[in-house]
KEKE-3310 file (N, C-alpha, C; in steps of 0.2 Angstrom, whole numbers, plus 5000, padded with zeros to 4 digits):
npx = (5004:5002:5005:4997:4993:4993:4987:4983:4966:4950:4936:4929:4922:4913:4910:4896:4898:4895:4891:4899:4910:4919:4920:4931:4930:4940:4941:4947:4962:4978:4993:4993:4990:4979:4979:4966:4966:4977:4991:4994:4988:4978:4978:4969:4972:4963:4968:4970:4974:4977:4976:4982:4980:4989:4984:4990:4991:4987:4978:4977:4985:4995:4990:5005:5005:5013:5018:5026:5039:5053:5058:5054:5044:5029:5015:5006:4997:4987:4981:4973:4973:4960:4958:4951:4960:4966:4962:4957:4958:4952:4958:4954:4962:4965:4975:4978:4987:4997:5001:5013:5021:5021:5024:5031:5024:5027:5018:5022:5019:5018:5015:5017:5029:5038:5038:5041:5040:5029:5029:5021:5019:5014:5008:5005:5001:5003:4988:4976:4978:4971:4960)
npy = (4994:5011:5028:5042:5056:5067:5076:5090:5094:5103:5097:5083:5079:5065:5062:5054:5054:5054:5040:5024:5032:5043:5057:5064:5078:5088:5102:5116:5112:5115:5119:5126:5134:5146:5147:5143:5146:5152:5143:5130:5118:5104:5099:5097:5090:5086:5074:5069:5055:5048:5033:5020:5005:4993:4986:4968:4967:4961:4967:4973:4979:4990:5005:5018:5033:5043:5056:5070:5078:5092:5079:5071:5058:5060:5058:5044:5032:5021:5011:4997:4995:4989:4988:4987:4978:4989:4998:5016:5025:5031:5037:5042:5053:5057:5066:5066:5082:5087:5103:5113:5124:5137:5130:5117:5104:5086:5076:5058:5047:5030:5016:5000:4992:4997:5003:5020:5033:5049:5063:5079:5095:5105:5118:5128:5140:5156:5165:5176:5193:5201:5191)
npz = (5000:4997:5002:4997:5001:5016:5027:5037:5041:5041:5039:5028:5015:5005:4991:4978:4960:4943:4939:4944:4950:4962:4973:4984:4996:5003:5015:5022:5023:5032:5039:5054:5066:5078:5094:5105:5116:5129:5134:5146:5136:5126:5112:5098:5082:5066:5054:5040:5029:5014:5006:4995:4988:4979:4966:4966:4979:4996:5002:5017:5029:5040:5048:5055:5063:5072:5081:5084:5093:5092:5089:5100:5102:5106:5106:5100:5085:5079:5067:5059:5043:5030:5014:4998:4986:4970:4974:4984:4999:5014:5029:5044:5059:5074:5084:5100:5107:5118:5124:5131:5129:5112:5097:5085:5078:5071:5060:5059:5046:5041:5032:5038:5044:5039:5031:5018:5027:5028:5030:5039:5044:5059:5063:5081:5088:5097:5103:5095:5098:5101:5109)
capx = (5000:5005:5001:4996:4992:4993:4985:4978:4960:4942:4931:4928:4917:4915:4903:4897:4898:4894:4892:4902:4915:4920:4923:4933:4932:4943:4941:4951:4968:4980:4999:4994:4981:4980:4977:4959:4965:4981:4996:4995:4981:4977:4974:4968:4969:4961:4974:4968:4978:4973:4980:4981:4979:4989:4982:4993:4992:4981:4974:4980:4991:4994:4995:5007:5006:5019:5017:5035:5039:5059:5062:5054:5038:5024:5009:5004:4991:4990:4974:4972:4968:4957:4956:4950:4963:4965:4957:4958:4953:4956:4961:4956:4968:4964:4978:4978:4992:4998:5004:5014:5025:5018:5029:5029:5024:5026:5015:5025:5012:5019:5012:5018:5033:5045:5037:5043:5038:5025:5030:5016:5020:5010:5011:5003:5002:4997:4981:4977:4982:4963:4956)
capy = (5000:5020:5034:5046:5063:5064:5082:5091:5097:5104:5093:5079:5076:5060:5060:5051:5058:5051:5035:5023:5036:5046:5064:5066:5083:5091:5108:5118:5111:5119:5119:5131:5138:5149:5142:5146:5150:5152:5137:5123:5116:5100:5102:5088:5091:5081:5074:5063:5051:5043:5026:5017:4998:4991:4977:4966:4968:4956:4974:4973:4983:4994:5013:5021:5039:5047:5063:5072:5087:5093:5071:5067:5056:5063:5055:5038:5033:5014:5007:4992:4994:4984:4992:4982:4980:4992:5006:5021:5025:5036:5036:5049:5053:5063:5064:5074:5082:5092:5109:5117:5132:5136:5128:5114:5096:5084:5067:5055:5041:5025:5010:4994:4994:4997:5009:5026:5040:5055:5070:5083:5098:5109:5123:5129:5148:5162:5166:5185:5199:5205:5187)
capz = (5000:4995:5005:4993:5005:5021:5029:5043:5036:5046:5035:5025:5012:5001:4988:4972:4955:4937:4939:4952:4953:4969:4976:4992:4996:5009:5016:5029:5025:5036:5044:5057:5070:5084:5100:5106:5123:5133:5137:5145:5134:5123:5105:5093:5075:5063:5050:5035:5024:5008:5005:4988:4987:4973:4962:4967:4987:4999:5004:5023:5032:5049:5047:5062:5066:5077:5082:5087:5093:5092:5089:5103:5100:5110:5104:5093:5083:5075:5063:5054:5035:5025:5007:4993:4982:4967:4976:4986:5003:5019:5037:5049:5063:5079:5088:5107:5109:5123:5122:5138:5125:5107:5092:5080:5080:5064:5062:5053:5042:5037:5033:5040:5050:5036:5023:5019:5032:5026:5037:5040:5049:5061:5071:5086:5087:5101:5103:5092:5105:5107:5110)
cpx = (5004:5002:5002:4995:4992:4990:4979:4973:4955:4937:4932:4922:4917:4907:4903:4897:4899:4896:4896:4910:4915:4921:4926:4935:4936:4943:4945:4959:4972:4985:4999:4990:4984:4979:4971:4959:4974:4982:4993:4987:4982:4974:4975:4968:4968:4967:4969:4974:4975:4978:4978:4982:4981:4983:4984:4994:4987:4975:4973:4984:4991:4996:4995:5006:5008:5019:5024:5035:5049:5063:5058:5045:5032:5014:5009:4998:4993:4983:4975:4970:4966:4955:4955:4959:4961:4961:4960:4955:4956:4956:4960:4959:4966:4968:4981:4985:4994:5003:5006:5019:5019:5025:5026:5028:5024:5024:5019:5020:5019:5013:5016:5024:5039:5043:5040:5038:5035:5025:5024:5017:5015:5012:5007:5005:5000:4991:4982:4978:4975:4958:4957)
cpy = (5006:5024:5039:5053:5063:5074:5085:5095:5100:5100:5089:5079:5070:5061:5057:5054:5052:5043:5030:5029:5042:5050:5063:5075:5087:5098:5111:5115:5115:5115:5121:5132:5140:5146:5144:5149:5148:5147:5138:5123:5110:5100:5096:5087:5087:5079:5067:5060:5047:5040:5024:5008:4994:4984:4970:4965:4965:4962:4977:4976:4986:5001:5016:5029:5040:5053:5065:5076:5087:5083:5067:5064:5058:5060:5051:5035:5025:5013:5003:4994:4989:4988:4986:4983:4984:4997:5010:5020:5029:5034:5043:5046:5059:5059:5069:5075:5088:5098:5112:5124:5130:5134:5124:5107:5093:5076:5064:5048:5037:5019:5002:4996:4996:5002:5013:5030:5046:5057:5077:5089:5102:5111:5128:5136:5151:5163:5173:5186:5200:5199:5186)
cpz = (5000:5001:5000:4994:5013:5023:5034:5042:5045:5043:5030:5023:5008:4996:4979:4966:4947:4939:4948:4953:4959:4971:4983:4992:5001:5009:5023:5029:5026:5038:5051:5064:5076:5088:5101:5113:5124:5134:5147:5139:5127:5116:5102:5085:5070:5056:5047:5030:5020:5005:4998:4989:4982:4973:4965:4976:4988:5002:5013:5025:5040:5045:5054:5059:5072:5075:5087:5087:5096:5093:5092:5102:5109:5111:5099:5091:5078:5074:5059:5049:5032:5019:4999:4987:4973:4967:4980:4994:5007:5025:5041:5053:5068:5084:5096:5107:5116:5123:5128:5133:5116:5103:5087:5083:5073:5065:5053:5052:5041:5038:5034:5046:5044:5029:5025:5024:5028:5032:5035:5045:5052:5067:5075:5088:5092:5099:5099:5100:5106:5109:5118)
residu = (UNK:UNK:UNK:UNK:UNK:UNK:UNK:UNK:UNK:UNK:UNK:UNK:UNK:UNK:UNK:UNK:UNK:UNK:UNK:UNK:UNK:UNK:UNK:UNK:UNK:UNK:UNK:UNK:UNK:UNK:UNK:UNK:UNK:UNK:UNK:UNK:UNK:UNK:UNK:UNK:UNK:UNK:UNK:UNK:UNK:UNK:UNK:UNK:UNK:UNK:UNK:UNK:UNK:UNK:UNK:UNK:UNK:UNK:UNK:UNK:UNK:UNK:UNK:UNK:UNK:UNK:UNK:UNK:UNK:UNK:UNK:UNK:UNK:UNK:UNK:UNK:UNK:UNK:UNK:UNK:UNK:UNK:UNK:UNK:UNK:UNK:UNK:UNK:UNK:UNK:UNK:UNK:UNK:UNK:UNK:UNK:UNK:UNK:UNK:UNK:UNK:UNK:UNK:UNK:UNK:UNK:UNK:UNK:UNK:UNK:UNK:UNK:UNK:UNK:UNK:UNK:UNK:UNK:UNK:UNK:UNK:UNK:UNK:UNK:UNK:UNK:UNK:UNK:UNK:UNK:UNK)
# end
């Protein structure tokens, strides 16, 4: 299996179109966000990956996410895939993480224990100044 995208979004849509073919619509894709309030605080942001399925595959797998911040793994996140082969498919990911300063964190995708890694970054920002 591929991982094809990997992105921290506000919504998912999925819809049909002409026939049996598919729409996945994403909105709100995003590296960034203000806080909504003042450190310490737990933030969860929704991160989607869209896996491919060769032909050839029994359509099995595990996808890890690891959530790092400066190396150190802070958060993880493991789901079994079932995707027919020859097709397409997604994976949400809501992963808490806890925020004591504002910075970065990056979720590294793979799938199995030996795929390549799809790095995602995101950064956690002050709140505006008149909130």
């Amino acid at each position: 299996m591929q991982i094809l995208a990997a992105l921290f979004i506000d919504e998912i849509d999925v819809r049909q179109v002409e026939g049996p073919a598919t729409r996945i619509d994403l909105k709100g894709i995003q590296f960034s966000a203000a806080a909504p309030t003042p450190l310490p605080l737990t933030w969860a942001p929704h991160l989607v990956v869209i896996i491919h399925a060769p032909d050839d595959s029994d359509g099995n797998d595990v996808l890890e996410v690891i959530y790092r911040r400066d190396g150190e793994q802070i958060a993880r996140n493991v789901q079994v895939l079932q995707i027919e082969p020859g097709k397409f498919s997604y994976q949400l990911v809501r992963g808490e993480i806890d925020f004591e300063d504002y910075g970065n964190v990056v979720a590294e995708c793979r799938i199995g224990p030996d795929g390549p890694i799809t790095s995602v970054p995101y950064t956690l920002m002050p709140p505006p100044a008149d909130a």
